[in-house]
C-alpha positions as CSV (number, residue, x, y, z in Angstrom):
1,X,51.3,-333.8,-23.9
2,X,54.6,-335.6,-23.9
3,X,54.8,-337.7,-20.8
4,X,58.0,-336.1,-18.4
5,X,61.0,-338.5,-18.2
6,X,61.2,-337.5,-14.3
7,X,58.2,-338.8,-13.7
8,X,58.9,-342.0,-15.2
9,X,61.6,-342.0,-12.9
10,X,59.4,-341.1,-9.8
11,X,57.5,-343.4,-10.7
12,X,59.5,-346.3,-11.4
13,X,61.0,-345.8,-7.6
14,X,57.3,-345.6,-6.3
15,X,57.0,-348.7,-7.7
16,X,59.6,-350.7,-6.1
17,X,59.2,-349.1,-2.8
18,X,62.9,-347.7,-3.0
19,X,62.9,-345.0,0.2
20,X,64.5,-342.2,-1.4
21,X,64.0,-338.1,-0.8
22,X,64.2,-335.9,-4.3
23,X,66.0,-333.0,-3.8
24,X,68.0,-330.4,-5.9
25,X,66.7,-329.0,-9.4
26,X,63.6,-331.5,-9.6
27,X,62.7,-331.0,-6.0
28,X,62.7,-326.8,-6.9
29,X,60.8,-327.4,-10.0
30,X,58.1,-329.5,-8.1
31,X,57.7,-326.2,-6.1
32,X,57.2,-323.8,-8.9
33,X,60.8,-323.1,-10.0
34,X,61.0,-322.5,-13.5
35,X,64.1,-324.0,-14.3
36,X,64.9,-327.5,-16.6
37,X,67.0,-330.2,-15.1
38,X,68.0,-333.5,-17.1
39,X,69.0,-335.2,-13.8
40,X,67.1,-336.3,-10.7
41,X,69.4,-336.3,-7.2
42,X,68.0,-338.4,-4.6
43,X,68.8,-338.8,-1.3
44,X,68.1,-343.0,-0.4
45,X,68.5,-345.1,3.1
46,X,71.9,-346.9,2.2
47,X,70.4,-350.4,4.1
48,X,70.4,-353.8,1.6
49,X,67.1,-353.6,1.7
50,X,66.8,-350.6,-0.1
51,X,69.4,-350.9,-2.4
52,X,68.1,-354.1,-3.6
53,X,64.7,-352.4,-4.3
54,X,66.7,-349.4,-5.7
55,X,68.8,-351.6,-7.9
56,X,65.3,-353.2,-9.4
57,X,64.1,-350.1,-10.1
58,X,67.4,-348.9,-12.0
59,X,67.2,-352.3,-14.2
60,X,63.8,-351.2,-15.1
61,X,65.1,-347.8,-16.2
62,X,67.9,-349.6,-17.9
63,X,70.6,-347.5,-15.6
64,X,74.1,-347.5,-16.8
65,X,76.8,-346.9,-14.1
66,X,78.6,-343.6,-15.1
67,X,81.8,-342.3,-13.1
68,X,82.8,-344.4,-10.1
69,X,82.6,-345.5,-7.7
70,X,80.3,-348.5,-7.9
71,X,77.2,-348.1,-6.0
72,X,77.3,-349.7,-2.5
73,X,76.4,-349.1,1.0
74,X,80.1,-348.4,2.5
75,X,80.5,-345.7,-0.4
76,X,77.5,-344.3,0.2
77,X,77.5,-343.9,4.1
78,X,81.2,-342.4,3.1
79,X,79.2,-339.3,1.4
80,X,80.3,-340.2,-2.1
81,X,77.2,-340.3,-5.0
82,X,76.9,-342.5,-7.4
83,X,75.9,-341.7,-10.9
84,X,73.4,-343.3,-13.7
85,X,72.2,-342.4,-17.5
86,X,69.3,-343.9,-18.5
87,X,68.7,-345.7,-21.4
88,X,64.6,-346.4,-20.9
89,X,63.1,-344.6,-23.6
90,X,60.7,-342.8,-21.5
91,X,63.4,-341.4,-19.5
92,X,66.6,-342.1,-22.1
93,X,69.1,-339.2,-21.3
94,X,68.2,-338.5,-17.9
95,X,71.2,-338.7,-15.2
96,X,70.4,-340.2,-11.6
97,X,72.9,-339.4,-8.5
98,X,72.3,-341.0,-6.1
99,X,73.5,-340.3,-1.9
100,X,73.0,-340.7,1.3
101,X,75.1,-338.4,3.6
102,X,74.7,-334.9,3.0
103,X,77.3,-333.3,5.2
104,X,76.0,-330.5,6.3
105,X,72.5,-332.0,6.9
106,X,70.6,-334.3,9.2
107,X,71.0,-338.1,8.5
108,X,68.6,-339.7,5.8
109,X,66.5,-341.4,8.4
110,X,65.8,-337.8,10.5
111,X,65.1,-336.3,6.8
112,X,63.0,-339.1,6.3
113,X,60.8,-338.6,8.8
114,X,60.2,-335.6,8.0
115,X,58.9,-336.0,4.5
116,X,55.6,-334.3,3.3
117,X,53.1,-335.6,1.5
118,X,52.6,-333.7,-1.7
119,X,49.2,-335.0,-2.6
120,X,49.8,-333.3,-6.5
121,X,52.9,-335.1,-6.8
122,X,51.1,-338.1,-6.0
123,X,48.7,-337.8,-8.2
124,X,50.6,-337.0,-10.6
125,X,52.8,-340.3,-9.9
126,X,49.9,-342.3,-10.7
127,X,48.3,-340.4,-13.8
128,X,45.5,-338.9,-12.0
129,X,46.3,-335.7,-13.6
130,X,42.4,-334.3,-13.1
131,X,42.9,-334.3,-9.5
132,X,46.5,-332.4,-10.0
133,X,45.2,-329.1,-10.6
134,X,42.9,-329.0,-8.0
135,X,46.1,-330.6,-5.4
136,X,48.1,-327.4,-6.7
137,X,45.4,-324.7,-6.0
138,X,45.0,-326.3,-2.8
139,X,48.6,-326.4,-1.7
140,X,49.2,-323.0,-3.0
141,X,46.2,-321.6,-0.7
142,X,47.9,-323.3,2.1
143,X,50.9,-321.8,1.1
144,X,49.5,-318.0,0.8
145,X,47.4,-318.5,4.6
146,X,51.0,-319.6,6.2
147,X,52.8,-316.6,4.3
148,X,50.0,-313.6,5.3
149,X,50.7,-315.3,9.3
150,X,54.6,-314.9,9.3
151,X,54.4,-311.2,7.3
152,X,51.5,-310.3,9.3
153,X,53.6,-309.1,12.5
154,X,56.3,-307.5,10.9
155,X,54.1,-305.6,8.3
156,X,53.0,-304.2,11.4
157,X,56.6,-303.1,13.0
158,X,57.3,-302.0,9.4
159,X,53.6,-299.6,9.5
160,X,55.2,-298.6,13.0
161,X,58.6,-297.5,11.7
162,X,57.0,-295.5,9.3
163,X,54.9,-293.7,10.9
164,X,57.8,-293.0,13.5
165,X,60.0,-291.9,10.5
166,X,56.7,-289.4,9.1
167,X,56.6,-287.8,12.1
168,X,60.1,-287.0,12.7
169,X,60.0,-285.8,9.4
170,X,57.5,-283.7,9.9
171,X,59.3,-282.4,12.8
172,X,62.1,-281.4,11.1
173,X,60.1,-279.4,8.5
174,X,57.9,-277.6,11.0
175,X,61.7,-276.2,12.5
176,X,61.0,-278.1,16.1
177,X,64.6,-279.1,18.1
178,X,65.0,-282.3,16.6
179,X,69.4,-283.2,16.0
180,X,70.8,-282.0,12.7
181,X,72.6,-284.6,12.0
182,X,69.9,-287.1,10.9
183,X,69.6,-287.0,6.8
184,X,66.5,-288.7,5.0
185,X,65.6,-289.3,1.3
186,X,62.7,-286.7,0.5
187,X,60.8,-289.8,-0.3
């Protein structure tokens, strides 16, 4: 199996501790979108701290600026992105963007906290790709239990309506005083 140049990437900023959310194309495909994406857009805490570590991890990837503006702090916290092809060959071709204000969204640090673990994506991160599987299975379960809670209560207006909507029919057929204004699909 040909190793995937996003990991690499993930991987590569897992390393050098660089605090950065995935988002957009890469972050749907980690949750089952079928869908291929030669960039990675992450969201990072524009501190010096981070950018140093974030800056290691590009040289590793042998990043090459593309577009402007240069990456900084003050362009970041402005809401501009900034824009990298690399040139690793594990990962040659792949375009990073990188940003910090979202507008629309909560600041990076409120995001931050409320990051969730994605124990198959960390496996995956570190080549432990028997325990991946079972990570998925389990996260899809999880996934199915939280979905029959939410639908649970409207499936049960919905049953309601219905049987509401039978009897009125049923009404109508049977030649009882119900308006004749009301239409329905013979369905």
């Amino acid at each position: 199996m040909t190793p995937s140049p996003i990991g690499k990437v993930l991987s590569t900023f897992r390393k050098h501790r660089v605090r950065a959310l995935l988002m957009g194309g890469q972050a749907c495909i980690l949750y089952g979108a079928a869908e291929f994406s030669r960039d990675v857009d992450v969201a990072i805490a524009a501190d010096e701290k981070n950018l140093t570590r974030l800056r290691h991890a590009l040289a590793e990837l042998r990043a090459e600026p593309v577009f402007v503006p240069a990456l900084s702090p003050e362009v970041l916290l402005q809401g501009h992105a900034c824009h990298f092809r690399l040139k690793d060959p594990e990962a040659r071709g792949i375009r990073i963007d990188v940003m910090s204000v979202m507008h629309g969204c909560d600041p990076f640090e409120e995001l931050w906290k409320r990051r969730k673990d994605r124990p198959a994506v960390r496996h995956g991160l570190k080549g432990e790709l028997h325990r991946v599987d079972k990570a998925l299975r389990d996260e899809e379960e999880a996934f199915r239990s939280a979905d029959r809670a939410y639908w649970q209560p409207l499936r049960t207006q919905l049953l309601m309506w219905r049987r509401a909507l039978k009897q009125v029919k049923v009404e109508i057929r049977s030649g009882l005083n119900v308006p004749r204004d009301i239409e329905f699909n013979s369905g």
